[in-house]
C-alpha positions in Angstrom: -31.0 -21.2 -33.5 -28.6 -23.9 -32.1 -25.5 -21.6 -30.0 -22.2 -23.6 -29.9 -20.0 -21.1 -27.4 -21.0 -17.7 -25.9 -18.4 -14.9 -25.0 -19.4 -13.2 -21.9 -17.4 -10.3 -21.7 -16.8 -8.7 -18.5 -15.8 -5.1 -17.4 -14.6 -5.6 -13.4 -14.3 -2.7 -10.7 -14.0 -2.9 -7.4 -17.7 -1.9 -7.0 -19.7 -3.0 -9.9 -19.3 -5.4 -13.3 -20.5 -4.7 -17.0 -21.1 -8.2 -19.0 -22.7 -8.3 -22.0 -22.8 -11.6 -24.3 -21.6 -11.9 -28.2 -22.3 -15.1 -30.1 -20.8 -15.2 -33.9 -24.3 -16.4 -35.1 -25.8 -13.3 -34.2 -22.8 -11.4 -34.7 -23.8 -8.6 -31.8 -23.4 -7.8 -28.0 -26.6 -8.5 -26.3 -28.1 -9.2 -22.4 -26.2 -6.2 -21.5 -26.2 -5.4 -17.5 -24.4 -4.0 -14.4 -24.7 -5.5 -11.4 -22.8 -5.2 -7.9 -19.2 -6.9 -7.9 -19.8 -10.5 -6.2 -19.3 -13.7 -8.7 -22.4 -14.9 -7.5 -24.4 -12.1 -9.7 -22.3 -13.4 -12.6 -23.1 -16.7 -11.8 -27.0 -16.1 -11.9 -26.5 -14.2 -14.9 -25.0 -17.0 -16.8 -28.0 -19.2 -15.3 -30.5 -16.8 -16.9 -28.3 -16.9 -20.2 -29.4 -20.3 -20.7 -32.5 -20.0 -21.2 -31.8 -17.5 -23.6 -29.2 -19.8 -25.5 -29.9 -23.4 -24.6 -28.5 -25.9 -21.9 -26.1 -27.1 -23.7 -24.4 -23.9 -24.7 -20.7 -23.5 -23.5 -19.5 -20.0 -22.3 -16.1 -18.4 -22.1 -16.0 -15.1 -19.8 -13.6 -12.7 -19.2 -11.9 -9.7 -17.9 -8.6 -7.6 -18.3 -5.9 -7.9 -15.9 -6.5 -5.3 -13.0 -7.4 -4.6 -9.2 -9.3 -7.7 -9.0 -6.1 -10.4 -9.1 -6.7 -13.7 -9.6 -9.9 -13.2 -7.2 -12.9 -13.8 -9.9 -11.2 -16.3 -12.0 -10.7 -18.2 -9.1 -14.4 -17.6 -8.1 -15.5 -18.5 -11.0 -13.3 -21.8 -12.1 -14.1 -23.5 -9.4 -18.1 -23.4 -9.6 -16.9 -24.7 -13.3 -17.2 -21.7 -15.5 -14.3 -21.3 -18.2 -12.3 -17.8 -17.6 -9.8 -16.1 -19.0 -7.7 -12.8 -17.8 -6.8 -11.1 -20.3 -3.5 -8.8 -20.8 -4.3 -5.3 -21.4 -1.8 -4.3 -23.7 -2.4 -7.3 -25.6 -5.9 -6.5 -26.8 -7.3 -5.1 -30.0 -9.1 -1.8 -29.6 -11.5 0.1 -31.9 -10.1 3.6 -32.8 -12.4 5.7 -31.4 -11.7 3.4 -27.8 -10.2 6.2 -26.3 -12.8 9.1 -27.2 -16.0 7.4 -26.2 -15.4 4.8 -23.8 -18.3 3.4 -20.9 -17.9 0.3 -18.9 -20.9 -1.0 -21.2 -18.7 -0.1 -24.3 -15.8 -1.9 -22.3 -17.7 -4.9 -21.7 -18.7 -5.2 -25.7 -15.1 -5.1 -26.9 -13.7 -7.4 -24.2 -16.2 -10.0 -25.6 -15.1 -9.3 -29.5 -11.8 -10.0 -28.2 -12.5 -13.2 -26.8 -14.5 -14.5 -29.5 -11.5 -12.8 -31.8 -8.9 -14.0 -29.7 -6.7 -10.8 -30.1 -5.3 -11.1 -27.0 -3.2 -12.7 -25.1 -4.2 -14.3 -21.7 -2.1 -13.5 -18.3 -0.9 -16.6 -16.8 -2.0 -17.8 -13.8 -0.1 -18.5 -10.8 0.0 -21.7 -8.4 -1.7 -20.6 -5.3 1.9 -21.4 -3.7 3.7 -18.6 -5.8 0.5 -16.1 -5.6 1.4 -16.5 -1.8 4.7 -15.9 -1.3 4.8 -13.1 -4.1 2.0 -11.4 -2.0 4.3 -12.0 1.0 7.3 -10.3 -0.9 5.2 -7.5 -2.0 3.8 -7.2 1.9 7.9 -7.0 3.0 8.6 -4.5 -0.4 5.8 -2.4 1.3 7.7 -2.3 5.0 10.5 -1.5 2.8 9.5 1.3 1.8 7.6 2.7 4.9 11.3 1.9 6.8 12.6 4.4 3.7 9.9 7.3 4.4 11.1 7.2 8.0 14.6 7.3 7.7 14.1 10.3 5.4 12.0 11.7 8.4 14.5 11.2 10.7 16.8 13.0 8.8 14.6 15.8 7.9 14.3 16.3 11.3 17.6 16.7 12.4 18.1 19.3 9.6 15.5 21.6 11.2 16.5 21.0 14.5 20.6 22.2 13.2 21.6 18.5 14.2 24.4 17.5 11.7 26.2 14.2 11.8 30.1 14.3 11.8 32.4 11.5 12.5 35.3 12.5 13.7 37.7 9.1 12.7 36.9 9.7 8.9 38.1 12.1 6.8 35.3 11.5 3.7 31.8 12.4 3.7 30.2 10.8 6.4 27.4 7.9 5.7 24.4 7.7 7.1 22.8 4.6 8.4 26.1 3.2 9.6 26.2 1.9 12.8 28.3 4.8 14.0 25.5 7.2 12.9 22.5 5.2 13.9 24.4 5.5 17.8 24.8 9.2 17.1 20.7 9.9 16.4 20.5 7.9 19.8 23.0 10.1 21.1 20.6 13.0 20.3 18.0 12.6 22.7 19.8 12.9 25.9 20.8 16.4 23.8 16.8 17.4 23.0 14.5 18.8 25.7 10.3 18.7 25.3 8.8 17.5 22.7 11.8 17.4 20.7 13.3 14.6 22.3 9.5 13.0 22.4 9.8 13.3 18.4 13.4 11.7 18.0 12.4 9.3 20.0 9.0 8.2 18.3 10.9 8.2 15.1 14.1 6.2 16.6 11.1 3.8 18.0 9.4 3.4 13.7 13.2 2.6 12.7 13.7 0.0 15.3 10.4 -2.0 14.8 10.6 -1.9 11.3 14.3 -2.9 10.7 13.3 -5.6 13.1 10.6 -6.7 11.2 12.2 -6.3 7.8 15.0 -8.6 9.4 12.0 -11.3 10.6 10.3 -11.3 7.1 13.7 -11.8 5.2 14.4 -14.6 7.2 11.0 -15.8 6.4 11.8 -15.6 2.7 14.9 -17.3 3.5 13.3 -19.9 5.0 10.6 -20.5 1.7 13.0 -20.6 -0.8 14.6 -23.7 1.0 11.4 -25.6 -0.3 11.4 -28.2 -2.8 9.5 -25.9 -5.3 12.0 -23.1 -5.0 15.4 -24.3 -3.5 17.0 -25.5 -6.8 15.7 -22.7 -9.0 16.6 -19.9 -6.3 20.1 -21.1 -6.1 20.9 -21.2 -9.8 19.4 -17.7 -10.1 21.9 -16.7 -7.5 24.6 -17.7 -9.7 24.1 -14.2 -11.1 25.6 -10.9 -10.0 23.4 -9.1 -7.9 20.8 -11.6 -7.6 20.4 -13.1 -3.7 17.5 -15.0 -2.6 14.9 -11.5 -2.3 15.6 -11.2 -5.7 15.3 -14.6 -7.2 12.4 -15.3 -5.3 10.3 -12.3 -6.4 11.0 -13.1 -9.9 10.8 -17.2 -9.4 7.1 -16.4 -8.2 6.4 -13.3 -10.3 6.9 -15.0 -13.7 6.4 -18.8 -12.4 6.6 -21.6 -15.2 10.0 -20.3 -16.7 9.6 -22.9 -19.4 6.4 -21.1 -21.2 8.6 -18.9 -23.0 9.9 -19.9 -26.4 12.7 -18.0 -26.6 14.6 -15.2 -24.9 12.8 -12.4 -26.7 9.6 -13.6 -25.9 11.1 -13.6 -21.9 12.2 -9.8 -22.7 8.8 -9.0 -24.1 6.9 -10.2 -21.0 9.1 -8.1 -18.2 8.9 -4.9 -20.4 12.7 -4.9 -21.7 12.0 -4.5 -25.4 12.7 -0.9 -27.0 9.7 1.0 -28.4 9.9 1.9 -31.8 7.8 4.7 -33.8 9.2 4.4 -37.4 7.9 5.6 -40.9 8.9 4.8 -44.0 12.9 5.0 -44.0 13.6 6.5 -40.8 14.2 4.3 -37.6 13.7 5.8 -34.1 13.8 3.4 -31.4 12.6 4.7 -27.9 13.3 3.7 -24.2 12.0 0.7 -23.0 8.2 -0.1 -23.3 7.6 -1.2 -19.5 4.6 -3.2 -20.2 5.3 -6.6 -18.9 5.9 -7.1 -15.0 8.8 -5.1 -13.7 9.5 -6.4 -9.9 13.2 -7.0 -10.1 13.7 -7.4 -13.5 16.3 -4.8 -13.3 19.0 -7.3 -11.8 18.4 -10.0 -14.4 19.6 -7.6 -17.2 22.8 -9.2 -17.5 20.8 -12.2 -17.7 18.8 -11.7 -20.7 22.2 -10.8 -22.6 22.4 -14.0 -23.7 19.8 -15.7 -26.2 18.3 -18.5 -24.2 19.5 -17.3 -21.1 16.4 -18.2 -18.9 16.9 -21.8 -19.7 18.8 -22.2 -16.7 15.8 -22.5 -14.7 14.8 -25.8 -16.4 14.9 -28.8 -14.2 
């Protein structure tokens, strides 16, 4: 039997992959295996597929969207072998999917979806945006570890009966002001033991990592100055609430603006289209669905208000 194109399809952990292959002459997953998780072992098993289905035979693999990134396609395009990465909440799924479901199981429907094509594929980012939206995500993370230890700053004050009071102001007091950031420094001339050892460890966190938050903005500051980013950056600024952080964690989350046909289909990809479960007459719309990338999508709301909104990043 002559074999035209062979859909390997591909169930990835971090520890092991599932591929079987399905072929529409034969209409059936076969060559079903597990192996460790390295490309190479995918790469031999496509080597031994061809003796199974000819030299000439072209295969398409691939995977859904998960832990692995863009690590395996990458792997795996550039020794030549077509890949796709598949959207999860794209694909078609048998009914039962969710009551009896195995990697090997997995592996089978992820190659009727290729051959099927009911899916849609994720798009794939330059290796200049997958970098600097890994560096934005690495300064998010310091973000949020600064957070954690404010909150343990304050925490601890509370048990130790240390409450902040400015005398000059007749509102609430804030925290995090400069005022109240000399006050916690104020504090450890007022602790004894390991108390003032504790204040201080914590007062030492805040400094390095508002430091370092500082440094890595300024680094972000500095990328979005490049040729690829400056013009796009600044017209994304023209928005309320959107400064460079923010247009450059959605200019290299979503990349190529210009794939998107419309403004819906924009919506549809950041997650910002209302659920719906409606039967026959009635109508009920639910919240968001949250499916489609969500870093800083929240600021452009005001963007997608208007139809073809996104355009403004064309060149």
């Amino acid at each position: 039997m002559e074999y035209n194109t062979v859909y390997v399809g591909m169930d990835v952990h971090k520890d092991s992959y599932s591929v079987c292959c399905y072929t529409y002459e034969d209409d059936k997953c076969k060559y079903k295996r597990t192996f460790s998780s390295n490309y190479k072992s995918i790469l031999k098993y496509l080597d031994s597929m061809r003796e199974q289905y000819g030299d000439n035979v072209k295969f398409i693999t691939g995977y859904e969207a998960g832990c692995l990134g863009y690590s395996l396609y990458n792997d795996l395009t550039a020794h030549g072998v077509e890949c796709v990465i598949m959207a999860p909440t794209t694909m078609a799924k048998t009914a039962n999917a969710g009551k009896h479901k195995t990697d090997r199981l997995d592996s089978e429907m992820i190659a009727k979806c290729l051959a099927d094509r009911n899916y849609h594929p994720v798009h794939i980012p330059t290796e200049e945006d997958d970098q600097v939206k890994e560096y934005i995500r690495m300064r998010d993370d310091h973000k949020i570890a600064l957070k954690k230890v404010k909150q343990q700053l304050l925490a601890f004050c509370l048990r130790r009966g240390l409450r902040y009071s400015d005398p000059d102001s007749q509102s609430k007091p804030r925290n995090w002001t400069q005022r109240h950031i000399k006050w916690l420094r104020e504090q450890v001339s007022v602790l004894k033991g390991e108390y003032r050892d504790v204040l201080e460890e914590y007062l030492g966190t805040f400094d390095y990592l508002t430091d370092k938050i500082e440094r890595l903005d300024q680094k972000i500051e500095e990328l979005s100055q490049r040729d690829t980013y400056h013009e796009k950056a600044k017209r994304l600024e023209c928005f309320l609430g959107v400064r460079t952080l923010t247009a450059m964690g959605v200019i290299s989350e979503i990349g190529d603006f210009n794939r998107f046909e419309s403004a819906d289909k924009f919506s549809s990809c950041l997650g910002m289209v209302p659920g719906e479960s409606s039967s026959g007459g009635s109508r009920n719309m639910l919240s968001i669905t949250k499916a489609g990338k969500e870093s800083r999508v929240n600021n452009l709301s005001n963007i997608l208000s208007f139809h073809h909104s996104f355009r403004i990043m064309e060149v």
